[in-house]
C-alpha positions as CSV (number, residue, x, y, z in Angstrom):
1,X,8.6,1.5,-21.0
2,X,5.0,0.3,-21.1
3,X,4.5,-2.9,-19.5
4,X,0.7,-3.1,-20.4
5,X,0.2,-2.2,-24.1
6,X,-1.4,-3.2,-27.1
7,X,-0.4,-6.1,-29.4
8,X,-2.1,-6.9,-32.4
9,X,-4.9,-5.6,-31.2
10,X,-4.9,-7.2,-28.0
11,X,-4.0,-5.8,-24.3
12,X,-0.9,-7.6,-23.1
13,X,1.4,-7.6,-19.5
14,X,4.5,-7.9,-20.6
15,X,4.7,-10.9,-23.1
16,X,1.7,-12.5,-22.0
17,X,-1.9,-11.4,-24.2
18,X,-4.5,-10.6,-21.1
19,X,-7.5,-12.7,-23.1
20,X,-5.0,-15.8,-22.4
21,X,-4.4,-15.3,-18.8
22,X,-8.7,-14.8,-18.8
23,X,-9.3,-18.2,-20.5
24,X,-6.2,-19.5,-17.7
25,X,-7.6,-18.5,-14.8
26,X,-10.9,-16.9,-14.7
27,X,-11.9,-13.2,-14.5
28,X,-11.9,-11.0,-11.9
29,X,-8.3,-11.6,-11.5
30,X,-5.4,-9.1,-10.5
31,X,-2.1,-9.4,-12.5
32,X,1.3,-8.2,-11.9
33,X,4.4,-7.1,-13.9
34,X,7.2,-8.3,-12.4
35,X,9.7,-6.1,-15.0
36,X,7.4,-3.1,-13.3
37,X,8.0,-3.5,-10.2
38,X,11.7,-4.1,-10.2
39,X,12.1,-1.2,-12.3
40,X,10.6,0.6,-10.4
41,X,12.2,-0.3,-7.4
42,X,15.2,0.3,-8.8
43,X,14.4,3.6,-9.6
44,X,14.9,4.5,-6.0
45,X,17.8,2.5,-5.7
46,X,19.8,4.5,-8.1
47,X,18.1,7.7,-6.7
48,X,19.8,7.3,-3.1
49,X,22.9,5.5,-4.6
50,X,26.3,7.0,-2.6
51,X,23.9,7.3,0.5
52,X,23.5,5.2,3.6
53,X,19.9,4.6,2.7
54,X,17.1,1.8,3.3
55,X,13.6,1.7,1.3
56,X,10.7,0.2,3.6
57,X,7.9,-1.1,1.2
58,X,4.9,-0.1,2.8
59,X,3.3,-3.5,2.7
60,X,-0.1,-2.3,3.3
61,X,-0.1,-1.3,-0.9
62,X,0.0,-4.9,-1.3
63,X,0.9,-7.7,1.0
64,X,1.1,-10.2,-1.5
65,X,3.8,-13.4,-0.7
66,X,5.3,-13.4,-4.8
67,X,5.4,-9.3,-4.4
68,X,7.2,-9.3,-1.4
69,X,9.4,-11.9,-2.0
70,X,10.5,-10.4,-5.1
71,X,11.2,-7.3,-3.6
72,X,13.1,-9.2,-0.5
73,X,15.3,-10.3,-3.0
74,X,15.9,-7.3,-4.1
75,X,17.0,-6.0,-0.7
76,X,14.2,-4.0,0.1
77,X,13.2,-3.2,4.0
78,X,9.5,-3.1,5.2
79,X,7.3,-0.6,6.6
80,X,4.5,-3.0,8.6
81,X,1.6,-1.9,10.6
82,X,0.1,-5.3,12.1
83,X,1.5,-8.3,13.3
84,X,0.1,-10.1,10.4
85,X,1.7,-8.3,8.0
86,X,4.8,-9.2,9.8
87,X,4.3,-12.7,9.4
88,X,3.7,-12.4,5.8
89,X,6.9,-10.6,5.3
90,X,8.9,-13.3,7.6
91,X,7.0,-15.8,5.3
92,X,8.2,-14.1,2.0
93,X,12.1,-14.3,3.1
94,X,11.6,-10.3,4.3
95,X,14.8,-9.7,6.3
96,X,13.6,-8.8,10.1
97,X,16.5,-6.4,10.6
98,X,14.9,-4.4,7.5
99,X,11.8,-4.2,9.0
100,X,10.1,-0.9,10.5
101,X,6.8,-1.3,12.4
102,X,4.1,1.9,12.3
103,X,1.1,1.9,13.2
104,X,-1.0,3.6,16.0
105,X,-2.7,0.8,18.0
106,X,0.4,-1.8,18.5
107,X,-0.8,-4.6,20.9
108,X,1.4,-6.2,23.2
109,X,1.3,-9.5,21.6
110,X,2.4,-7.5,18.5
111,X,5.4,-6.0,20.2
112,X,6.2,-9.1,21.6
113,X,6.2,-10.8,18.4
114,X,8.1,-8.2,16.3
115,X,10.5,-8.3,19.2
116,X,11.0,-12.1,19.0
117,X,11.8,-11.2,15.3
118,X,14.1,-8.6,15.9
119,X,13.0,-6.2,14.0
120,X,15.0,-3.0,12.9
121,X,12.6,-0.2,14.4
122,X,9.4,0.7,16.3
123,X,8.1,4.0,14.9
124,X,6.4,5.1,17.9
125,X,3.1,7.1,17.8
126,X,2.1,8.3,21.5
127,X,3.5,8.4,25.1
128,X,1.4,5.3,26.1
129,X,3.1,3.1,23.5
130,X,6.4,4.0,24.3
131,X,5.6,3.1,28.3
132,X,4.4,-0.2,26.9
133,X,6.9,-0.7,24.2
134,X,9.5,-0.1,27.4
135,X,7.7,-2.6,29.5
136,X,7.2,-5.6,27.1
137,X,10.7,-4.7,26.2
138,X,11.9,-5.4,29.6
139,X,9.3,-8.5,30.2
140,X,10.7,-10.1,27.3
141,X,14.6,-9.2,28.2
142,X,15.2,-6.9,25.0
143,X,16.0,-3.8,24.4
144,X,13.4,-1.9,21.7
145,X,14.7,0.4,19.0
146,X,12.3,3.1,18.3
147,X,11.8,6.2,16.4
148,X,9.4,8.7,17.0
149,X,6.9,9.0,14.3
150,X,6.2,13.0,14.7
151,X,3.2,14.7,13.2
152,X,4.6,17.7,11.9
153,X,1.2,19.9,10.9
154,X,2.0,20.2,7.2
155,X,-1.1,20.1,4.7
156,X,-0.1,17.2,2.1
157,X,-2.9,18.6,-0.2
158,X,-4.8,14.7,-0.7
159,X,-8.0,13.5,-0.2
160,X,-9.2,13.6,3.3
161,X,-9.1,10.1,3.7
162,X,-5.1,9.4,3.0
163,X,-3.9,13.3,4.8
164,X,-1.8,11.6,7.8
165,X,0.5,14.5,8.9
166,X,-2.3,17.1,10.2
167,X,-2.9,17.9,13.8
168,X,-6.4,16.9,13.8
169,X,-5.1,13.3,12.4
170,X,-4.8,10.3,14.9
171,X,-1.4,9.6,13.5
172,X,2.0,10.6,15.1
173,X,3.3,12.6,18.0
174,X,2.2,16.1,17.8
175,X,5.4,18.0,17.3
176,X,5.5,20.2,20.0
177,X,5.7,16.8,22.1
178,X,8.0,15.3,21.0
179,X,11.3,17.1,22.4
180,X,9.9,15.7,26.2
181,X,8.6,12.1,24.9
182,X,12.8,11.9,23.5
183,X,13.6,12.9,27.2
184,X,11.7,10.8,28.6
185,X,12.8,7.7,26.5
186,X,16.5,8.6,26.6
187,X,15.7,7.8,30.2
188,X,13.7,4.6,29.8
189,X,15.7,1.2,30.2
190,X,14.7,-1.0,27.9
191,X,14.4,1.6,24.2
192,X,17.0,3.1,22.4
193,X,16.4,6.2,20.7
194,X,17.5,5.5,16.7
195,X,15.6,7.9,14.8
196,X,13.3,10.1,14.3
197,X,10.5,10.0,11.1
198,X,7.1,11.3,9.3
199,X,4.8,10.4,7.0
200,X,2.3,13.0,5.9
201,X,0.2,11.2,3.6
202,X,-0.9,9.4,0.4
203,X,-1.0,10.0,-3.6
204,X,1.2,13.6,-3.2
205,X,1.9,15.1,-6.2
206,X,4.3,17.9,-5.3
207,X,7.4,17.8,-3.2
208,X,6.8,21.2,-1.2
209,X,4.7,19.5,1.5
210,X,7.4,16.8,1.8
211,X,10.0,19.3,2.1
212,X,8.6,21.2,4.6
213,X,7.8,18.2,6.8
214,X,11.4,17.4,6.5
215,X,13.1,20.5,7.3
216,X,10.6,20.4,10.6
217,X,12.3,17.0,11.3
218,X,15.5,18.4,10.7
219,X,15.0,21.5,13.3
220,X,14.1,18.7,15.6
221,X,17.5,16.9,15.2
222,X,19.5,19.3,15.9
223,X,17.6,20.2,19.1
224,X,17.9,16.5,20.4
225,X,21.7,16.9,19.3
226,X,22.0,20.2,21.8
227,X,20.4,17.9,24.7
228,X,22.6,15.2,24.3
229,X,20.2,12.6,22.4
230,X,21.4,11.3,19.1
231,X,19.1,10.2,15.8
232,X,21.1,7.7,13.6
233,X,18.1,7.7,10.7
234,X,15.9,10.2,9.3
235,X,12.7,8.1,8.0
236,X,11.0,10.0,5.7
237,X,7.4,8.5,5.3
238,X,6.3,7.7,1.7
239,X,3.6,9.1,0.0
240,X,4.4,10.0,-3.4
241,X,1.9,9.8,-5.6
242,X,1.4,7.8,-9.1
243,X,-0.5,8.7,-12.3
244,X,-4.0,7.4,-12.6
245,X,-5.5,10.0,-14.9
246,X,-3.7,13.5,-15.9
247,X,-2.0,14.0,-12.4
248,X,2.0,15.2,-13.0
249,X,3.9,13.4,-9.8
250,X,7.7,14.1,-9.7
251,X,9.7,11.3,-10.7
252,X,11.6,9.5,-8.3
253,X,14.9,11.0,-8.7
254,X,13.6,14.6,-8.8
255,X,11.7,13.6,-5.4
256,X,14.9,12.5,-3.6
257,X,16.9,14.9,-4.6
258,X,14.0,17.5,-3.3
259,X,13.5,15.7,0.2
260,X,17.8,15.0,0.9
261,X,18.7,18.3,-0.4
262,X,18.2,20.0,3.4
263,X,20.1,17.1,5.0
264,X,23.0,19.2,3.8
265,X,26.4,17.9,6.3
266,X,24.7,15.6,8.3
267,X,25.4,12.6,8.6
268,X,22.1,10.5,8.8
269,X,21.3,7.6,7.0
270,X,17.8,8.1,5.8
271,X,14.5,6.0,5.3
272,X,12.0,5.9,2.7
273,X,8.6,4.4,3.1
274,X,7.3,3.7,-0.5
275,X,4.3,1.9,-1.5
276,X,1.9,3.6,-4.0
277,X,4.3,4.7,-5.8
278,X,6.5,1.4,-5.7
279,X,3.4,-1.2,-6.9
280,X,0.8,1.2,-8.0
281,X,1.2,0.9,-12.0
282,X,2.7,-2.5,-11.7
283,X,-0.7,-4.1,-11.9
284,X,-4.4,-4.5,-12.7
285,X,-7.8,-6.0,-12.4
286,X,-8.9,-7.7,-15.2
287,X,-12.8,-7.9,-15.9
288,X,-15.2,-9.5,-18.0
289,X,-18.8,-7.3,-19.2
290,X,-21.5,-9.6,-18.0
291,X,-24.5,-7.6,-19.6
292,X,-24.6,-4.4,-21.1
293,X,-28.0,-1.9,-20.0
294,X,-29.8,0.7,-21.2
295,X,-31.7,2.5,-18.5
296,X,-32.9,5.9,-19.5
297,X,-30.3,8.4,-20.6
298,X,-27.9,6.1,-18.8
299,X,-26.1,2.9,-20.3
300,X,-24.4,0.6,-18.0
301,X,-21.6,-1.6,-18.5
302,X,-22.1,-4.8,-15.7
303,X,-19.1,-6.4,-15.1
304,X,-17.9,-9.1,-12.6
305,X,-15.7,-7.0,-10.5
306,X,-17.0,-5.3,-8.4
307,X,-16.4,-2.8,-5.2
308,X,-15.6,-6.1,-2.8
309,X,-12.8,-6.5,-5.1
310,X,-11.5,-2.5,-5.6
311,X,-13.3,-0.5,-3.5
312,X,-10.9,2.7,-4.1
313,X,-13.8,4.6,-6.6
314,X,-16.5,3.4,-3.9
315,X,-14.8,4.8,-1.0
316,X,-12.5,7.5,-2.2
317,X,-14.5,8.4,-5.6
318,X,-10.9,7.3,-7.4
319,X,-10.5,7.3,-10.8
320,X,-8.9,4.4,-12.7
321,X,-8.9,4.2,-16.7
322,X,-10.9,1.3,-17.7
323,X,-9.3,-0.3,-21.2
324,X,-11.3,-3.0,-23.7
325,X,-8.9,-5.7,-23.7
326,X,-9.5,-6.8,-27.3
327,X,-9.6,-3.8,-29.9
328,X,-12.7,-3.2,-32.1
329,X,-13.6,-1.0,-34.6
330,X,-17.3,-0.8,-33.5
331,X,-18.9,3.0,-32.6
332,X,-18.2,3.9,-28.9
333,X,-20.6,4.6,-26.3
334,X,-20.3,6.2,-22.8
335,X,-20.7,3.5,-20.2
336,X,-21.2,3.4,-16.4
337,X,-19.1,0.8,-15.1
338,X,-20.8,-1.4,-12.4
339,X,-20.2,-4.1,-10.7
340,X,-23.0,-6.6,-9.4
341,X,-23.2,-6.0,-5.6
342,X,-25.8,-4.6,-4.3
343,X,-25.0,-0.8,-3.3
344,X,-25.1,2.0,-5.5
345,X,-22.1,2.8,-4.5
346,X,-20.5,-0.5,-6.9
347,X,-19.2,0.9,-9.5
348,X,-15.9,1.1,-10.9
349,X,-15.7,4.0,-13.4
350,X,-18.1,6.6,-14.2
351,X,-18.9,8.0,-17.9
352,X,-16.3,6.2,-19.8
353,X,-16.0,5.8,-23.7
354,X,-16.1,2.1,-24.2
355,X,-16.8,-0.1,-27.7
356,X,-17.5,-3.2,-26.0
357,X,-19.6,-6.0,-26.7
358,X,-21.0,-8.4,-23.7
359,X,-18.4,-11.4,-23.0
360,X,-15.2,-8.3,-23.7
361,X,-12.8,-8.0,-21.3
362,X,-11.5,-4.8,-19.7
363,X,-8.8,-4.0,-17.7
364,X,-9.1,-1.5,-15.0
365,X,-5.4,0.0,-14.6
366,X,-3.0,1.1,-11.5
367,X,-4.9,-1.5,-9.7
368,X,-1.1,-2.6,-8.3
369,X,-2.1,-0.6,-4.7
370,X,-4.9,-0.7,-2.4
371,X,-6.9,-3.5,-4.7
372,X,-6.5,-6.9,-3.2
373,X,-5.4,-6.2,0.1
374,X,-8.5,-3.9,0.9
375,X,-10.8,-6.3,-1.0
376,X,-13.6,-8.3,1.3
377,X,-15.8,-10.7,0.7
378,X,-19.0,-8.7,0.6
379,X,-22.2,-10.5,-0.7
380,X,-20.4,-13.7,-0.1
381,X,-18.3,-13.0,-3.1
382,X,-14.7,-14.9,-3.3
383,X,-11.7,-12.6,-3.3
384,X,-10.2,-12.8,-6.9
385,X,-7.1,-15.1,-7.9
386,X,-3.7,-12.5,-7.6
387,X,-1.2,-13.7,-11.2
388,X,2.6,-12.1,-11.4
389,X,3.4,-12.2,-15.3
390,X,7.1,-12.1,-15.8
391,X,8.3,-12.3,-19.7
392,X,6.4,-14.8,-21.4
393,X,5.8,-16.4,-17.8
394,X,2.5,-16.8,-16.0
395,X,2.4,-17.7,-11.6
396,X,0.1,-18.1,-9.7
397,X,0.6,-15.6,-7.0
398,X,-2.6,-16.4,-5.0
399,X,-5.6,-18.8,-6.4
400,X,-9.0,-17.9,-6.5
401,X,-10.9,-18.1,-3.1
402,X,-14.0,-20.9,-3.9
403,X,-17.1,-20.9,-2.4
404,X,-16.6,-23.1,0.2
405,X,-13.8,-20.7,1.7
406,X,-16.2,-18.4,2.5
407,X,-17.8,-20.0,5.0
408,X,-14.8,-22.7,6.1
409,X,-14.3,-21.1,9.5
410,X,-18.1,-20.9,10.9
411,X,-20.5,-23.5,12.1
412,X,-23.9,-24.3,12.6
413,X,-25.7,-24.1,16.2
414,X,-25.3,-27.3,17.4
415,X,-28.8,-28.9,18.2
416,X,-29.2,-27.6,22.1
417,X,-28.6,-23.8,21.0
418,X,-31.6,-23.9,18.6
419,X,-34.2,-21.7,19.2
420,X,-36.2,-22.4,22.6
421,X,-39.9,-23.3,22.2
422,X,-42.3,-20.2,23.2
């Protein structure tokens, strides 16, 4: 099902036309399809149905309040990485027991505040965490599920950037570590060993890296299980990629059955860690052309997004597929699209073929992940208004920052701290 397509020649989300949600609300604005993402989530529901299963949205994707409460409600667990994306998900309804908290650089105020919340599961990424996770734990008077986050060494084939389960990365325990650090916290007071988890990176488009991870997991199981140390869950990571241009992900079902497959007899409920691949198509960033240039051999498209607002092409040199909202019959020319800040670096597409006129609107699509929630305020730019379309529907998921927001938590020197006289 498309849940962005063309109606009488005019881009819609859902039931909604995207120039009316424009004239609403003002461009740059991200929108949501609420029919995507439940579908979508459901997808992995019915993949891991019969199984003792739980799916962690990876918040980080997008922490919006309307996304996750919609997927709260749709039982989902969460994978979290700060404390304030565990308030956000305690703020959305998120269910604390479903909540699994990653992350390298856990503070104690963190721990203490996920343990307050009772949370499901620290994935633990080095021996100094656990020693702290045991003592907060013990501060505090509670007793700290964890499972170890192991790096197993297995090339996930991404960009640089997103590759988490290599050696040389700063995530996860290397793996021929782990075996003591599960001694040692089988012995610790205040944890209780529960599982045992990976994730090897983002935007994977096969499943042979992630089924090699897991059978290293696996071999590590059943090595605890010959010392005496039981794993109840098996998380899995996340990582699955989504189309953005002419890459050929598995679907969902063909990816779980690929990654359970070696779980053979055991009996071990297992964890997945979506997020790309949950929200990634379930949104975009709708634009307006400000002025269209002619520089040389070059023609650029300005528009009023810009790399503060998706800074994925800027950063990762991402592609996303830039569509004119409204259709038109005019002859097509090959655009840079920019945005207005000042770096080179702004642009949002290069060398697309584009009939567009200055006032169009475009929509720059799989904007769903890693948009908002890496968006900044660079050139004192507001962050752009977030809208979830559902049917015919429009809400307000998140209003446009205004000027004044900018600048709402500084002040001025006070009159003594000007400069001194020479």
């Amino acid at each position: 099902m498309s849940y962005f397509a063309y109606r009488n020649e005019t881009l819609h989300v859902e039931g909604v036309p995207l120039d009316r949600v424009a004239a609403s609300f003002g461009t740059p604005c991200y929108i949501y399809s609420r029919a995507a993402l439940e579908d979508t989530y459901r997808a992995y529901e019915h993949a891991l149905a019969g199984r003792d299963h739980l799916i962690c949205y990876a918040v980080k994707a997008n922490s919006n309040v309307a996304v996750l409460n919609l997927l709260a409600r749709l039982g989902s667990g969460f994978d979290i990485v700060s404390g304030g994306e565990l308030a956000r998900v305690l703020a959305a309804g998120g269910d604390p027991g479903k909540i699994v908290f990653s992350g390298v650089g856990k503070t104690e105020s963190e721990m203490r505040s996920a343990l307050a919340a009772r949370i499901l599961c620290f994935n633990v990424e080095s021996s100094s965490e656990l020693a702290r996770l045991n003592r907060v734990a013990g501060e505090v008077g509670a007793t700290a599920s964890i499972s170890m986050r192991v790096n197993p060494d297995v090339d996930a084939q991404t960009h640089p950037y997103i590759a988490t389960g290599l050696k040389e990365n700063k995530f996860g325990i290397p793996f021929d570590d782990a075996l003591q650090l599960y001694r040692d916290a089988a012995r610790m007071p205040n944890v209780r060993v529960a599982g045992i988890g990976c994730h090897i990176g983002s935007q994977l488009t096969s499943t042979a890296p992630f089924i090699t991870a897991v059978q290293k997991l696996l071999g590590m199981v059943d090595r605890l299980a010959a010392e005496g140390i039981g794993i109840e869950h098996v998380d899995m990571g996340g990582g699955l990629g989504i189309r953005y241009r002419d890459e050929s992900p598995p679907p969902v079902a063909e990816y779980i059955r690929a990654l359970t497959r070696p779980l053979g007899d055991r009996r071990l409920k297992i964890m997945f860690e979506p997020g790309r691949s949950l929200v990634g198509n379930t949104g975009i960033l709708l634009s307006r052309v400000e002025y269209l240039k002619h520089s040389g051999d070059r023609n650029f498209a300005v528009i009023d997004a810009a790399m503060n607002d998706l800074i994925r092409p800027a950063l990762y040199n991402a592609w996303h597929e830039v569509k004119p909202v409204a259709y038109r019959r005019t002859p097509v020319r090959r655009y840079e699209v920019v945005g207005p800040v000042c770096e080179t670096a702004d642009f949002l597409a290069h060398e697309r073929d584009l009939n567009v006129v200055e006032g169009d609107l475009v929509a720059i699509m799989s904007a769903g992940a890693y948009g908002m929630t890496m968006s900044s305020n660079y050139n004192a730019r507001p962050r752009a208004c977030e809208i979830l379309v559902d049917g015919a529907r429009v809400h307000v998921a998140r209003r446009r920052e205004r000027i004044d927001d900018l600048y709402a938590h500084e002040a001025r020197l006070p009159d003594a701290a000007r400069t001194r006289r020479a």
